[in-house]
N, C-alpha and C positions, 0 to 999 in steps of 0.2 A: 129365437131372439124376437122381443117385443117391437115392430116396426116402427119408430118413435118418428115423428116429421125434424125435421134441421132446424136450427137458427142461425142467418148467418150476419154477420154486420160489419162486414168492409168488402173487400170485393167481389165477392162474389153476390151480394144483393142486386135485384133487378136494376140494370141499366150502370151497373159497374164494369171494371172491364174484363175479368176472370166471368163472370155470368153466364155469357154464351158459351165461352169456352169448355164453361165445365158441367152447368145445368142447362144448356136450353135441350128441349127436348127430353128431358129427362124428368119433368115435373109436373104434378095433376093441378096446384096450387101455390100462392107465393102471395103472403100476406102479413101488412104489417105488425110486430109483434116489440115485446119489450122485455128484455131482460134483469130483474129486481138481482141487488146484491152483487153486482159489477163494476168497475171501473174502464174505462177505454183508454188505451194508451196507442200514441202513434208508431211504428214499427218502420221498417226499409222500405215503402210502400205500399202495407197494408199494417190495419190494427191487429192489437192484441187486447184480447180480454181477462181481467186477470180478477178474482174474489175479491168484495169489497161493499163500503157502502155507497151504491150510485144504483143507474138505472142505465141498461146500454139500448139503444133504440136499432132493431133490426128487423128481418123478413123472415116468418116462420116457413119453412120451404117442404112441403110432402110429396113425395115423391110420387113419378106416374105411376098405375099399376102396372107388373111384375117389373120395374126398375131399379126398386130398392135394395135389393143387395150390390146393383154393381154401382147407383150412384153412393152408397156408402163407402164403396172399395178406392171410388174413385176422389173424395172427399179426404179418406185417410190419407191416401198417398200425398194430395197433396198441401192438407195442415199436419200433417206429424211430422214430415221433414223438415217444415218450417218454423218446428218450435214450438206446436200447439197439442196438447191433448185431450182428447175427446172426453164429454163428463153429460150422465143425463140431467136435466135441473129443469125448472119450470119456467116457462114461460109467459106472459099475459098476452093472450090475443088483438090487439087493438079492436075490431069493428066488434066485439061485443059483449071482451073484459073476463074471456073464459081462462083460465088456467090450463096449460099444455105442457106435458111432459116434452122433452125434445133434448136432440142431442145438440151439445154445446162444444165447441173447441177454444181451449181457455190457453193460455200462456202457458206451459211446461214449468217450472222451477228452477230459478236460474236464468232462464230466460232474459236476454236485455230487452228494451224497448227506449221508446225514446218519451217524449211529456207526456202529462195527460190531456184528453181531448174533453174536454170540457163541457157537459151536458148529455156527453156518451151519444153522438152519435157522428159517424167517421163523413154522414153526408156535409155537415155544421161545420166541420174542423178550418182553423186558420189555413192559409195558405196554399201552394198552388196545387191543382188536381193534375191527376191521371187518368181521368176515367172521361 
């Protein structure tokens, strides 16, 4: 399996509150990235991203070396329970507009969520935080 870096864009982004919990220590790199052909929607306290025309603003996240098999295992466990499935797609790197393959966890099908977050990004979004 090809070692693709994450993208992630609600909790788990640096300085959310899943972060620590689930990547610190786990990661070589964590920088800002954007994902083209997105919508973001609000979810039970964390977004979902679901195919569309928008732009979702997130942290491309590579893992430390030899970490990547278990921070993937650990990543599934815990967006597939929640509703999300894994898809690879590209991303744009912000600091300097490269193209990156990566793994994305998108809204499952069927899936509810709650409005859309407006500009795609879950840091922007109305109303009161958790993080």
């Amino acid at each position: 399996m090809t070692e693709l870096p994450f993208f992630v864009y609600g909790t788990l982004r640096p300085g959310e509150y899943n972060h620590d919990r689930f990547l610190l220590g786990r990661t070589a790199r964590e920088e800002p990235a954007r994902l083209a052909g997105a919508l973001l929607y609000d979810g039970p306290g964390y977004p979902y991203a679901v195919p569309g025309e928008g732009v979702v603003a997130g942290d491309l996240v590579t893992a430390a070396p030899g970490a990547y098999a278990e921070l993937l295992g650990v990543l599934d466990r815990v967006e597939l329970p929640a509703g999300y499935e894994r898809a690879d797609r590209e991303v744009v790197r912000v600091r300097d507009g490269a193209t990156v393959g990566a793994w994305v966890w998108f809204a499952a099908p069927g899936t509810r969520h709650g409005p859309l977050i407006r500009g795609g990004d879950w840091r922007a979004r109305p109303g009161p935080r958790t993080s």
